[in-house]
C-alpha positions as CSV (number, residue, x, y, z in Angstrom):
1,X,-26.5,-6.4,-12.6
2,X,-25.2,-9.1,-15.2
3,X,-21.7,-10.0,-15.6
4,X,-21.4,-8.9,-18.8
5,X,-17.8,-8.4,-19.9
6,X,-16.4,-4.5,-20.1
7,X,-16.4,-2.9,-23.7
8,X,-13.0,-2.8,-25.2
9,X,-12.0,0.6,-23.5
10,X,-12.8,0.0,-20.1
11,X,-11.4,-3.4,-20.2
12,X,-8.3,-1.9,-21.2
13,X,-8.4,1.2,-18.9
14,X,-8.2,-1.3,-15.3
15,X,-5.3,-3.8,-16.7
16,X,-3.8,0.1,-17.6
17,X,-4.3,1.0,-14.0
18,X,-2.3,-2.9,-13.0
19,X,0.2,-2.4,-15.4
20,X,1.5,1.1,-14.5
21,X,1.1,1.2,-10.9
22,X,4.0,2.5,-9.1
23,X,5.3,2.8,-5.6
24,X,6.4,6.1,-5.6
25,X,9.0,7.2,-3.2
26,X,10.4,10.8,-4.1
27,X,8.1,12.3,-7.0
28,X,5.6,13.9,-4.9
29,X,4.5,17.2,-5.5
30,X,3.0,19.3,-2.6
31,X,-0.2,20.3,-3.9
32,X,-3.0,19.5,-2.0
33,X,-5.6,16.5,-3.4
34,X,-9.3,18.2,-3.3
35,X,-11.0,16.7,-0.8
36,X,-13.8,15.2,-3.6
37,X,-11.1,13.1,-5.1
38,X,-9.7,11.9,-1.3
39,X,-13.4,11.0,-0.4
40,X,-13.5,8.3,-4.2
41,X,-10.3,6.8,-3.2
42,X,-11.7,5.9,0.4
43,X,-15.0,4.8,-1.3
44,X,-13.3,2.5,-3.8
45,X,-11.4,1.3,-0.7
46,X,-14.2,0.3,1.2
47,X,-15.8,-1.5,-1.9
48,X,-12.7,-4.2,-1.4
49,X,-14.3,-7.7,-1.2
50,X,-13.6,-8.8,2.8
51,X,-14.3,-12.5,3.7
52,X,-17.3,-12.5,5.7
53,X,-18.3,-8.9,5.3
54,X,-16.7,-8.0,7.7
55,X,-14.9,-4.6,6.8
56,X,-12.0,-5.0,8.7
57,X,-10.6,-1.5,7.9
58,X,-9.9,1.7,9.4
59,X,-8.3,4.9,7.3
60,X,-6.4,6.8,9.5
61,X,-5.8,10.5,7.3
62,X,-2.7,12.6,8.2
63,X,-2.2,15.7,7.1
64,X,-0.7,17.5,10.4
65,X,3.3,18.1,9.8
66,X,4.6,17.5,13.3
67,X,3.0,13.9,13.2
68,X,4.1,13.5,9.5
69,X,7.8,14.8,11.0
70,X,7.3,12.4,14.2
71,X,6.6,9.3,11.4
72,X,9.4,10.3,9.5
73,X,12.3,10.1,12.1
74,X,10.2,6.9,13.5
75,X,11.0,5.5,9.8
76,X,14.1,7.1,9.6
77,X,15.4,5.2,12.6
78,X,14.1,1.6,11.3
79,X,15.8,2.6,8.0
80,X,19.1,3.0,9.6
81,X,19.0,-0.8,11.0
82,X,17.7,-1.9,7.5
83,X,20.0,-0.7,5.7
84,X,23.0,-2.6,8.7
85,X,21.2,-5.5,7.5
86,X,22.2,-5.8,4.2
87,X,25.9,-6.1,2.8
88,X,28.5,-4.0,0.9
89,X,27.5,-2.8,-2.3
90,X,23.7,-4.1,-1.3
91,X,23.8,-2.0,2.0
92,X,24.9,0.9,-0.4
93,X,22.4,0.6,-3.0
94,X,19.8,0.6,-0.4
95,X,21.2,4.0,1.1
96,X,20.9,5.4,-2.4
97,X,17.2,4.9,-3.0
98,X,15.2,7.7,-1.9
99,X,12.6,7.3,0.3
100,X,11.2,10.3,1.5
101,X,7.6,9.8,0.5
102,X,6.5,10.7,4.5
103,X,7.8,14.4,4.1
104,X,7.2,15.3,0.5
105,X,3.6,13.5,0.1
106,X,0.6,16.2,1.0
107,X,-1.3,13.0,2.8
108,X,-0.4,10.0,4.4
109,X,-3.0,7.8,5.0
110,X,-2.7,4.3,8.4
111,X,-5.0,2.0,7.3
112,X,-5.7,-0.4,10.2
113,X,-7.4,-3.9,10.8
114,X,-9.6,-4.5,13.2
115,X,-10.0,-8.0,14.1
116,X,-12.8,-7.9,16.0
117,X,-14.9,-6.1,13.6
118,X,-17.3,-8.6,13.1
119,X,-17.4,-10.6,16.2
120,X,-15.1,-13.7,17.6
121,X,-16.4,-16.2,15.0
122,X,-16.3,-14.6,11.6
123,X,-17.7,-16.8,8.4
124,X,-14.8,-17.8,6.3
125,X,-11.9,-17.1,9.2
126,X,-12.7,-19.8,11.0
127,X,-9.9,-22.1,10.4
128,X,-7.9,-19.1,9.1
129,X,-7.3,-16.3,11.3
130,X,-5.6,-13.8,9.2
131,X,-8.2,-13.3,6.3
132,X,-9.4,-10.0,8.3
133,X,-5.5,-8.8,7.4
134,X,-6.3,-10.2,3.7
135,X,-9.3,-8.3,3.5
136,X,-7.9,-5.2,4.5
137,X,-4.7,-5.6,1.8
138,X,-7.1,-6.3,-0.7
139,X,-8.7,-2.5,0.5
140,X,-5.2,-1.2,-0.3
141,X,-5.2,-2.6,-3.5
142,X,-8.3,-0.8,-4.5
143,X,-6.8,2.3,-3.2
144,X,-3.6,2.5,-5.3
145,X,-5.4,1.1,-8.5
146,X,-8.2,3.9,-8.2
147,X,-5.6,6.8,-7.5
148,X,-3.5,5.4,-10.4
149,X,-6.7,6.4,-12.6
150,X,-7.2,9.6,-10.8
151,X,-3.4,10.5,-11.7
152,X,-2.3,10.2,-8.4
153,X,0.9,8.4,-7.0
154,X,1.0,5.9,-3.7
155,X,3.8,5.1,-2.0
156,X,3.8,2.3,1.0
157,X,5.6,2.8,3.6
158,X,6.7,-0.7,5.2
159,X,10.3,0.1,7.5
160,X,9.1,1.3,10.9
161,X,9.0,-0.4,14.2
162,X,5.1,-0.6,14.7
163,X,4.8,0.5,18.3
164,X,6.2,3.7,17.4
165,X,3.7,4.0,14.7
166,X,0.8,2.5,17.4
167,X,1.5,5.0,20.1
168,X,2.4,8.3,17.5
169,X,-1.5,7.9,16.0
170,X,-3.4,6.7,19.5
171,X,-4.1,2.9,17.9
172,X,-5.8,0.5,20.5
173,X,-3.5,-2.4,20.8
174,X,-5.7,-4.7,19.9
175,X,-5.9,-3.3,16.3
176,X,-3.2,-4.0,13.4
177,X,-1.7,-1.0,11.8
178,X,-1.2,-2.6,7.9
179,X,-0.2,0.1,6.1
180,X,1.2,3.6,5.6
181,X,0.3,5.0,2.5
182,X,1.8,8.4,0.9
183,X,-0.5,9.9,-1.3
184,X,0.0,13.1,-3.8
185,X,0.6,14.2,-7.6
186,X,3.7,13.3,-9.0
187,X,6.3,14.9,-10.9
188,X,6.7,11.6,-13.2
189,X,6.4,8.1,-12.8
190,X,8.5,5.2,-14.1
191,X,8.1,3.5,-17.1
192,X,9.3,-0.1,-14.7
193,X,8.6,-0.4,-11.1
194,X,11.8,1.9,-9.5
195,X,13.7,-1.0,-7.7
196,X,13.9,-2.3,-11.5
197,X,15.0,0.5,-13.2
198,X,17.5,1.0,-10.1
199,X,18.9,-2.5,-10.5
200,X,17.4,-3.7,-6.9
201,X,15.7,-6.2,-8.2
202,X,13.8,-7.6,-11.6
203,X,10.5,-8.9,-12.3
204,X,9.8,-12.6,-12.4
205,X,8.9,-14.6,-15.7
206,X,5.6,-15.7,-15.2
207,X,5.7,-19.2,-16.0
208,X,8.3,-19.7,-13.4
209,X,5.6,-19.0,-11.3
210,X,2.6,-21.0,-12.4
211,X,2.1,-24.8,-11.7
212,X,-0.5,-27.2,-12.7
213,X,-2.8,-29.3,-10.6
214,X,0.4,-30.2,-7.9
215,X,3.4,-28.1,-6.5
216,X,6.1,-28.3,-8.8
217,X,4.2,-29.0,-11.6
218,X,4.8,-27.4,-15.0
């Protein structure tokens, strides 16, 4: 295989799949995804470059409601002490964003890391222990740019207290849960990412962001 560069339309069909990527929290349809298209998200999952080869990754697939219900109040509860943690009109903002992406998604997918995949001494962890977790969000990645092609929406959920997420799905202790993915067709995405267009936050200007040769540098 050479490393020729794309033609013009696939070149500009993956920075389409960056650039509209969304985190979609309420706009889930309940259809079903065909299984087909479930098994090419997995696969361009497990294509995600891991340091070492070591394929860190598990993919956990829920589809049974009283576990999805069980997750839900599990996030539900974390929720409620997020949302003490923030103040006034913040703490009332946050209440007003809608995240029910647990209940309305038809799959929810736990993908794990398993640190001990690929033995105790792993090439390239050795003097940095948490490239197996690296690996695995780089699995995610692949995940949520692939579905944005196949017209799905991904929504990751981040606000639970991982023990209750550990002992709802069986996971060994010594394996990391890293994320909890909502998967489904959508009703619409956002033209911005939602906590823009909500006024949560805005994006960055890049060239804050970029330094030359030194910290700082500009």
């Amino acid at each position: 295989m050479t490393a020729a560069t794309f033609s013009d339309e696939e070149r500009l069909a993956v920075y389409k799949a960056i650039e509209t990527r969304r985190d979609v929290r309420d706009q889930f349809l309940p259809d079903p995804l065909p299984e087909d298209l479930v098994r090419r998200l997995l696969h361009a999952a497990h294509a995600a470059p891991s340091v070492g080869f070591m394929q860190p990754w598990n993919f956990l697939l829920i589809r049974d409601q009283d576990v999805l219900e069980r997750a839900h109040q599990a996030f539900q509860r974390a929720n409620d002490e997020a949302a003490e943690m923030f103040a006034d009109d913040r703490q009332a903002l946050y209440r007003s964003l809608k995240l029910e992406g647990i209940r309305k998604a038809p799959l929810s997918i736990c993908l794990t890391c398993d640190a001990d995949r690929a033995g105790p001494v792993v090439l390239g962890r050795t003097h940095n222990p948490r490239m197996d977790v690296y690996s695995t969000v780089c699995a995610v990645q692949n995940l949520w740019l692939a579905a944005r092609a196949e017209g799905v929406g991904v929504g990751w959920v981040s606000i639970f207290h991982e023990a209750d997420i550990r002992s709802l799905l069986g996971i060994p202790e010594r394996v990391e849960i890293v994320a909890w993915l909502c998967l489904g067709y959508v009703s619409e995405l956002y033209e911005q990412p939602e906590l823009a267009v909500k006024g949560w936050r805005q994006r960055l200007p890049l060239d804050e962001l970029v330094f030359h040769d030194r910290w700082g540098e500009r």
